[in-house]
N, C-alpha and C positions, 0 to 999 in steps of 0.2 A: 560138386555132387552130380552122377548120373541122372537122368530125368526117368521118369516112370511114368505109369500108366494111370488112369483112373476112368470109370464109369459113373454118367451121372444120370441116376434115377426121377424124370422129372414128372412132380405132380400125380402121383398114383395115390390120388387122396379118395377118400371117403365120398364127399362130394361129388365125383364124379363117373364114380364107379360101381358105389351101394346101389341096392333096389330102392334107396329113399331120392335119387337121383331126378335132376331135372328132366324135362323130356327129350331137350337136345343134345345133351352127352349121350348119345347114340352106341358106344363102344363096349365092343363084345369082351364084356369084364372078363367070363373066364379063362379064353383066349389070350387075352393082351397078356393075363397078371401069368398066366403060366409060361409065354414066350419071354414076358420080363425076367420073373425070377430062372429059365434057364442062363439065360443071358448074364443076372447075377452070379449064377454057378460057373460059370464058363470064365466070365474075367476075374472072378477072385482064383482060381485053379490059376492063375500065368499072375498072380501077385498087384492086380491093380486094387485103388482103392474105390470103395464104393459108397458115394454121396447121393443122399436124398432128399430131392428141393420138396419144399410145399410151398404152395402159393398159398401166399397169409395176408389178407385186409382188415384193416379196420371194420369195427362193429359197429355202425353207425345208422343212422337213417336213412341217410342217403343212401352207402353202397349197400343198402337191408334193401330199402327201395328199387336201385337201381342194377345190382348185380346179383346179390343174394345166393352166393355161393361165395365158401374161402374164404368166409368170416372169421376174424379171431374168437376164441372163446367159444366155437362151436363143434360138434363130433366134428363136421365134413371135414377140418382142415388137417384130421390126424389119416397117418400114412393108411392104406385098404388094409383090413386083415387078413386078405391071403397073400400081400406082398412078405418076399422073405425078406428081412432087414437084416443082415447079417452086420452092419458097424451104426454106431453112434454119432455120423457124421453127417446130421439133420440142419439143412439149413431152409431156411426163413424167407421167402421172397415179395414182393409186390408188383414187381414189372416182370412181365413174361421172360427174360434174358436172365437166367442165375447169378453171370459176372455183371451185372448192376449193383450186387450185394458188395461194396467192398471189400467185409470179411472173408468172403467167399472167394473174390478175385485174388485178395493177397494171399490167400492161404494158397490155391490154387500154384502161383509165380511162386510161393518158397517152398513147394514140393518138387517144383520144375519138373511138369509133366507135359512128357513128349507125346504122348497118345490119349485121346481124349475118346471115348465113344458116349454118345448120347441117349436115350429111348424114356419113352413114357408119355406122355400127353403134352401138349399134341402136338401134330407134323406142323400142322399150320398155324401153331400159336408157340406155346413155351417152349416144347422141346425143341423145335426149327430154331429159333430166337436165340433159345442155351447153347445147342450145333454152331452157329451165325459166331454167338461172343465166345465160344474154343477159340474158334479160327483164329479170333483176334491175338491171340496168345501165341500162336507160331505153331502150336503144337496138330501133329495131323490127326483129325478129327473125321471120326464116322457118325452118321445118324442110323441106328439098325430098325430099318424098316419096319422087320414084321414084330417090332417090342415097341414101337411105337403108333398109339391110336390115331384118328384123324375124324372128325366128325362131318367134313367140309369136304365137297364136291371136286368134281377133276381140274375145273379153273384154277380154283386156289392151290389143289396140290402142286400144277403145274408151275405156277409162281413161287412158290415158295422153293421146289424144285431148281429154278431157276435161280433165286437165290441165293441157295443152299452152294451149288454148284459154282459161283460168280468167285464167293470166297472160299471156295477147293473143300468143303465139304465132301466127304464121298456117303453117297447113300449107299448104304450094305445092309444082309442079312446075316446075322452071325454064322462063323464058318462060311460064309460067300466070299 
């Protein structure tokens, strides 16, 4: 079977992006969600598929206490309501990297997708992370810049950039 394409949507959740938002998710919601969703319109128009992580944690005390965001069982962890969801193919995460999910990684290897492009939150946490484990898959992977947020300073972009780049990542803007 030919490989195909896919787009993965990461962490455009509630939590990060509502006005009930922390005060360090910094990122210019209406900005992102409308360079996101062209960026939706653009890879399904060339027939890729389009996957959307949420990062989902336990409801607990500790991570109430200590993270308190992306708690199970709360709004924050459902996808933002201006993102446009056009498919059903909502997956469930806890570590920043999407292919940590098994279901996620095997379904990914028996679609055998050769083009992978990344965007959504953030450069320097889950979507760099989700970019990072494409790579691992062979398949050539873009991270598209301006669909994805960053809340973190030039140091860290710069690292993560380097990263990003180490395992052939190409950072691009759609249509760049």
């Amino acid at each position: 079977m030919a490989g195909k394409g896919a787009l993965i949507v990461v962490d455009m959740q509630n939590d990060y992006l509502w006005g009930l938002r922390k005060p360090q998710f910094t990122y210019n919601t209406e900005q992102l969600v409308a360079n996101v969703n062209s960026a939706v319109e653009f890879y399904l128009e060339f027939g890729f598929d389009v996957h959307y992580i949420r990062e989902v944690i336990p409801n607990n005390w500790l991570t109430r206490k200590l993270i308190g965001h992306s708690l199970s069982g709360t709004p924050g962890i459902e996808l933002y309501e201006g993102l446009e969801v056009v498919s059903d193919l909502i997956w469930d995460k806890q570590m920043p990297d999407a292919f940590s999910v098994p279901a996620f990684r095997d379904m990914a290897a028996k679609r055998n997708y050769t083009e992978i492009a990344v965007c959504g939150l953030d450069f320097c946490g889950c979507a760099g992370e989700t970019a990072k484990g494409a790579a691992l898959t062979g398949a050539h992977v873009v991270l598209l810049q301006d669909c994805t947020g960053t809340r973190y300073g030039a140091d860290r972009i710069a690292k993560m950039t380097m990263q990003l780049n180490r395992v052939g990542v190409q950072i691009q803007v759609p249509n760049g």
